[in-house]
Z-matrix of the N, CA and C atoms (Angstrom, degrees):
N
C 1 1.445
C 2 1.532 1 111.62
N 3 1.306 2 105.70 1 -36.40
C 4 1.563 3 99.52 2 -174.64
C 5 1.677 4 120.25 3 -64.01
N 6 1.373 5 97.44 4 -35.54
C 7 1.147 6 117.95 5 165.75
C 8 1.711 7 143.76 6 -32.98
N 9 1.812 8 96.83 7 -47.48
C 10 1.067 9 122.29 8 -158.08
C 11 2.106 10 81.88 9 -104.51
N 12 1.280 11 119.52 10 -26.49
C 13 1.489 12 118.85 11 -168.98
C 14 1.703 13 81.67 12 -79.12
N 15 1.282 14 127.46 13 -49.70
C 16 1.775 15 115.68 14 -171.73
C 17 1.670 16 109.70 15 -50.82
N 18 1.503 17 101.64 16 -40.31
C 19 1.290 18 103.32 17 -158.46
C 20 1.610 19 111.96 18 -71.24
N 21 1.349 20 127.47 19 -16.80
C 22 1.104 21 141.91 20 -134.51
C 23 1.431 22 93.03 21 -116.14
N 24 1.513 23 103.48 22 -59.38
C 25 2.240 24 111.90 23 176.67
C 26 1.414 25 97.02 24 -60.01
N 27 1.662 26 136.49 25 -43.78
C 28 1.424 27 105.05 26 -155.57
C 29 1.360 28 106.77 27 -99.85
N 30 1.352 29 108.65 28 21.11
C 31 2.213 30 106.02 29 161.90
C 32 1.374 31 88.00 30 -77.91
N 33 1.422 32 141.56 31 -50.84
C 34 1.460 33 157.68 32 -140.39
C 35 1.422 34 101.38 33 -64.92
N 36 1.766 35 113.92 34 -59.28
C 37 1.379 36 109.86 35 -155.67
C 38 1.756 37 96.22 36 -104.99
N 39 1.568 38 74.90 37 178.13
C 40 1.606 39 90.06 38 -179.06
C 41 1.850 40 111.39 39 -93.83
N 42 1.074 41 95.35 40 -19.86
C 43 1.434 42 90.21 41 175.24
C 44 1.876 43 119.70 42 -128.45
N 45 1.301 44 95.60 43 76.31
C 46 1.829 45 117.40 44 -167.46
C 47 1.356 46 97.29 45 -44.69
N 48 1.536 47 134.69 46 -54.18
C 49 1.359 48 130.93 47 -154.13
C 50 1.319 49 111.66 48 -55.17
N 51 1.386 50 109.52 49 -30.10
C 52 1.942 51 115.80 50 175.82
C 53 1.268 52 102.74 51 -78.75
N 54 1.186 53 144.07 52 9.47
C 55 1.585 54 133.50 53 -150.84
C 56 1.925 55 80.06 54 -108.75
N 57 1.609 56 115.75 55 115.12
C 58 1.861 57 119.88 56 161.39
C 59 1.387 58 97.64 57 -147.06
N 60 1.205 59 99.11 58 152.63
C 61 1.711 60 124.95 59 -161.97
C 62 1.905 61 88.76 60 -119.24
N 63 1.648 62 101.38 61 125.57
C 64 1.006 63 93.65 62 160.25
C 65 1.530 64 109.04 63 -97.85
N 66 1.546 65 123.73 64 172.43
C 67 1.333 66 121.73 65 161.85
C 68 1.848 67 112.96 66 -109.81
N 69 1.063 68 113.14 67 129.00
C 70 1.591 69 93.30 68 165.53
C 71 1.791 70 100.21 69 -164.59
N 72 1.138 71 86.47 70 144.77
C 73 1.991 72 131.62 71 -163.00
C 74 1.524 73 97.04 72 -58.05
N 75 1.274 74 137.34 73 97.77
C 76 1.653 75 130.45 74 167.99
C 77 1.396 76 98.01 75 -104.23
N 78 1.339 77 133.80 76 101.00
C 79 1.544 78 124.04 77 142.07
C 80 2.146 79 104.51 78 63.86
N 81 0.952 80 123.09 79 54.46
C 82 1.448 81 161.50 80 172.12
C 83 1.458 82 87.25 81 55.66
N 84 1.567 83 120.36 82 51.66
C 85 1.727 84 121.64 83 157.44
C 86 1.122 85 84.30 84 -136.95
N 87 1.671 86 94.36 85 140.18
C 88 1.744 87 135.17 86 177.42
C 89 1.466 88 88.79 87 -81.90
N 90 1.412 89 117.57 88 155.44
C 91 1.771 90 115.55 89 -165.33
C 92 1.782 91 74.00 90 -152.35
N 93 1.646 92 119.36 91 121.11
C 94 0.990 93 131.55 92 -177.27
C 95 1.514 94 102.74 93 -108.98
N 96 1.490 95 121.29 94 109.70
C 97 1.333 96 110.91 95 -163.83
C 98 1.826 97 111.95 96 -109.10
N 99 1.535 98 125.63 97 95.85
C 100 1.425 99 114.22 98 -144.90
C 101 1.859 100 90.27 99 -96.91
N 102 0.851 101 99.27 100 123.16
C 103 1.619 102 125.74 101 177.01
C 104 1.972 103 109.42 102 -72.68
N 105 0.899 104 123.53 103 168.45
C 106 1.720 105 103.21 104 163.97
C 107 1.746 106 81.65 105 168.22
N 108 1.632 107 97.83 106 176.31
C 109 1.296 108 115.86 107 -175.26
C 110 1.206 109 112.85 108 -72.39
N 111 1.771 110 122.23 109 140.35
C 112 1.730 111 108.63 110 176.43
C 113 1.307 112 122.49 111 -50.99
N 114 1.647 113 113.53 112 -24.75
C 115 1.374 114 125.71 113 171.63
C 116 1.591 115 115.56 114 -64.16
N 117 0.947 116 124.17 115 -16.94
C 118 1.646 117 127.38 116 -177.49
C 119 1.431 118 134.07 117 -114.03
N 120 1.193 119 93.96 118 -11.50
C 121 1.629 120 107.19 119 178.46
C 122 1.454 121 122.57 120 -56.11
N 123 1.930 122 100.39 121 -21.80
C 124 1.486 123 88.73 122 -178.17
C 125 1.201 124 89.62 123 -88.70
N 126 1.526 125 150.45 124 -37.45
C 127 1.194 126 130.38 125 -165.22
C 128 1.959 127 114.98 126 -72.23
N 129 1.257 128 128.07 127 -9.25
C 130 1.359 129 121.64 128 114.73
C 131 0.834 130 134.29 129 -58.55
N 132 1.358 131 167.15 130 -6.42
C 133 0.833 132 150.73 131 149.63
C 134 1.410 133 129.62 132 -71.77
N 135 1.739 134 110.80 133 -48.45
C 136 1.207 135 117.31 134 160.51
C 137 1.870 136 104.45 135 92.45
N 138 0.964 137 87.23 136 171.77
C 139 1.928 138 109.75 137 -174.96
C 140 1.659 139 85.27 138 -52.54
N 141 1.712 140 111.74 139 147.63
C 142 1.531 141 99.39 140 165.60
C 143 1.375 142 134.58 141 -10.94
N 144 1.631 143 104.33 142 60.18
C 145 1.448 144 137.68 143 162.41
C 146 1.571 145 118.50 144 61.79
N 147 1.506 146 97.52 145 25.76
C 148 1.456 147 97.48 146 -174.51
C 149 1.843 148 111.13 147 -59.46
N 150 1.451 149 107.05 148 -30.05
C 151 1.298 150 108.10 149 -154.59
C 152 2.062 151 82.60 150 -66.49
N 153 0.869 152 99.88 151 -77.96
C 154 1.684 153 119.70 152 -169.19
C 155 1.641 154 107.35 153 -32.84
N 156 1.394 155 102.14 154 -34.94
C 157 1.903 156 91.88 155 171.49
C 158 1.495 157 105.81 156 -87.62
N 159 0.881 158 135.81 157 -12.15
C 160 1.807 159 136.15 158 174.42
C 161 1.399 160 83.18 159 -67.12
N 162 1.568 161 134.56 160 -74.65
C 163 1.408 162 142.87 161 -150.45
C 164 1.754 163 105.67 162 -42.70
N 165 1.340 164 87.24 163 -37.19
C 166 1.737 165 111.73 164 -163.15
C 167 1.741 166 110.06 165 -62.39
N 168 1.678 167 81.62 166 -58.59
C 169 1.416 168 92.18 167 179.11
C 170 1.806 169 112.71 168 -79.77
N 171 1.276 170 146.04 169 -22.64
C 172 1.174 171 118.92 170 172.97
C 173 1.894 172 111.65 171 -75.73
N 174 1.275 173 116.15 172 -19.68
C 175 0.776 174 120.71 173 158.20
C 176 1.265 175 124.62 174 -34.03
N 177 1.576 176 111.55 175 -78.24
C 178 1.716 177 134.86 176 -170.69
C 179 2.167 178 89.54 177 -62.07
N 180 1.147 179 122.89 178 -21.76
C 181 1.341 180 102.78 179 173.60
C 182 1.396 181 128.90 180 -91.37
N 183 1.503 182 100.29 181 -0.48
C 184 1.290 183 123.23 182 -169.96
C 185 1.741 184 100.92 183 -97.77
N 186 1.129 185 103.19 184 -31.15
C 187 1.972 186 114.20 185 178.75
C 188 1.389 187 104.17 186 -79.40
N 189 0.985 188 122.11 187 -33.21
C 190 1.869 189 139.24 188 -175.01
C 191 1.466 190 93.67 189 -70.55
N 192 1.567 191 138.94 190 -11.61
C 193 1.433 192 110.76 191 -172.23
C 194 1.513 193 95.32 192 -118.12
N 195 1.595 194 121.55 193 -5.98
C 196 1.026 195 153.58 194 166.21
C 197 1.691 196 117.63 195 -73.67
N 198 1.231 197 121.18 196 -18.97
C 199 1.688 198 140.01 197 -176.14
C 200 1.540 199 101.40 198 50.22
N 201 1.324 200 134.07 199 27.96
C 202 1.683 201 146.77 200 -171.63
C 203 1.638 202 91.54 201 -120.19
N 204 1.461 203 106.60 202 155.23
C 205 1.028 204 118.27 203 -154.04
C 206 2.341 205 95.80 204 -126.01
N 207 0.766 206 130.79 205 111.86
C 208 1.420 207 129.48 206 -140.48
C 209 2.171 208 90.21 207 -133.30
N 210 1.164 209 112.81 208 136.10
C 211 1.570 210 119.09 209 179.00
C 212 1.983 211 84.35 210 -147.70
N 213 1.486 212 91.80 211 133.23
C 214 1.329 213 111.29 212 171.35
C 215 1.702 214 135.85 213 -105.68
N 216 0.827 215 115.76 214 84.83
C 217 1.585 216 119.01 215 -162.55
C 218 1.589 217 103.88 216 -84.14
N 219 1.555 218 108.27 217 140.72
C 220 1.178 219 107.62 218 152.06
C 221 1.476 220 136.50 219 -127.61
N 222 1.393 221 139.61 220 143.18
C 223 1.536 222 119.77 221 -92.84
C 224 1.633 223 70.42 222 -141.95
């Protein structure tokens, strides 16, 4: 998952090399924490957050074939 959250923010921003995903363990949810440049966050984020709930949700369909339960924050 973390993987597929890197791959996904650094088409997005302009400056990919800052783009790292932390991972960390909350209570048997994976907590995907996507880091990015102060300059880019809105272009993750997107118009009233459309970009960041798309991210969310191919994500959460991508954990669903996985039976893991995955929440994506961006930090």
């Amino acid at each position: 998952m973390k993987e597929l959250v890197e791959l996904i923010a650094k088409e997005l921003v302009e400056f990919p090399e800052d783009v790292y995903v932390d991972e960390v363990e909350k209570d048997s949810i994976t907590v995907l924490q996507l880091n990015v440049n102060d300059s880019d966050k809105g272009k993750v984020i997107g118009k009233r957050g459309r970009i960041a709930k798309a991210i969310r949700t191919v994500v959460k369909a991508a954990s669903l074939k996985e039976n893991t339960k995955v929440n994506v924050e961006i930090v």
